[in-house]
N, C-alpha and C positions, 0 to 999 in steps of 0.2 A: 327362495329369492331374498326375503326377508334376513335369513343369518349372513347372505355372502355381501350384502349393503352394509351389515355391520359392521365383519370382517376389513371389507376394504376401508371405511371411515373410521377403525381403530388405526389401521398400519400407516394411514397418510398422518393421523397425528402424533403417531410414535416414529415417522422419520424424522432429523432434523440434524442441519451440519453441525461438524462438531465446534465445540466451543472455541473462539480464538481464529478460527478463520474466515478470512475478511473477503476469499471470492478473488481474490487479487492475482493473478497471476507474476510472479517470479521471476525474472528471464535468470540464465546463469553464467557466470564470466564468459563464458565463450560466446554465447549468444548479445552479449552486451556489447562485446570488440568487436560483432563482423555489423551489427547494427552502427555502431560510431565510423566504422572505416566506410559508411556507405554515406554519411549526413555531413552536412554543415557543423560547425564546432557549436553556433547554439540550438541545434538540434540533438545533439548526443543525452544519449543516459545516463548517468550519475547513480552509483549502486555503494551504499553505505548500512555501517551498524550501528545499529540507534535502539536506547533503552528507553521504553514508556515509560509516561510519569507512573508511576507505582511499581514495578518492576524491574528486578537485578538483569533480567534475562534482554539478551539484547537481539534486535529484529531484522533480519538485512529489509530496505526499504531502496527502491529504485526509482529516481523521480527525474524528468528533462530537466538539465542545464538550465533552459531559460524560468520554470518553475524554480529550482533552489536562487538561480539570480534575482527574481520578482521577490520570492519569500524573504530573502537576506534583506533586499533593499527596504521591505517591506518591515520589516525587524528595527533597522538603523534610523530610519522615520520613526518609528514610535518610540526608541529610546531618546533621543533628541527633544522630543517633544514632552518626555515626561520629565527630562532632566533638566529642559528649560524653565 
């Protein structure tokens, strides 16, 4: 009994996702167009490539229209205010 408690408490610590993946699901061009032909224009997804700060390698990232518009507006307020 004793060896197979070991067993299983080595293998649960030696699983683990691999490195770089965020758990995020992806959608893919086609899944993006039949999702936007069915919503509101500020409901739609927005799918882009974007390179982390530290890295050459660029990321496709898919975020709601209404999130990159809150983020931008969000962006232009703080530039304003630091340039003021």
């Amino acid at each position: 009994m004793m060896p197979l408690l070991i067993l299983l408490g080595w293998q649960a610590c030696a699983v683990s996702p691999p490195k770089g993946d965020s758990g995020q699901f992806t959608p893919t061009d086609a899944e993006v167009e039949q999702y936007n032909a069915r919503v509101a224009p500020e409901d739609r997804i927005v799918c882009r490539q974007e390179k982390p700060v530290g890295t050459y390698i660029a990321k496709r990232v898919c975020r709601l229209q209404v999130d990159v518009d809150a983020t931008s507006s969000l962006h232009r307020q703080q530039l304003r205010r630091v340039l003021n």
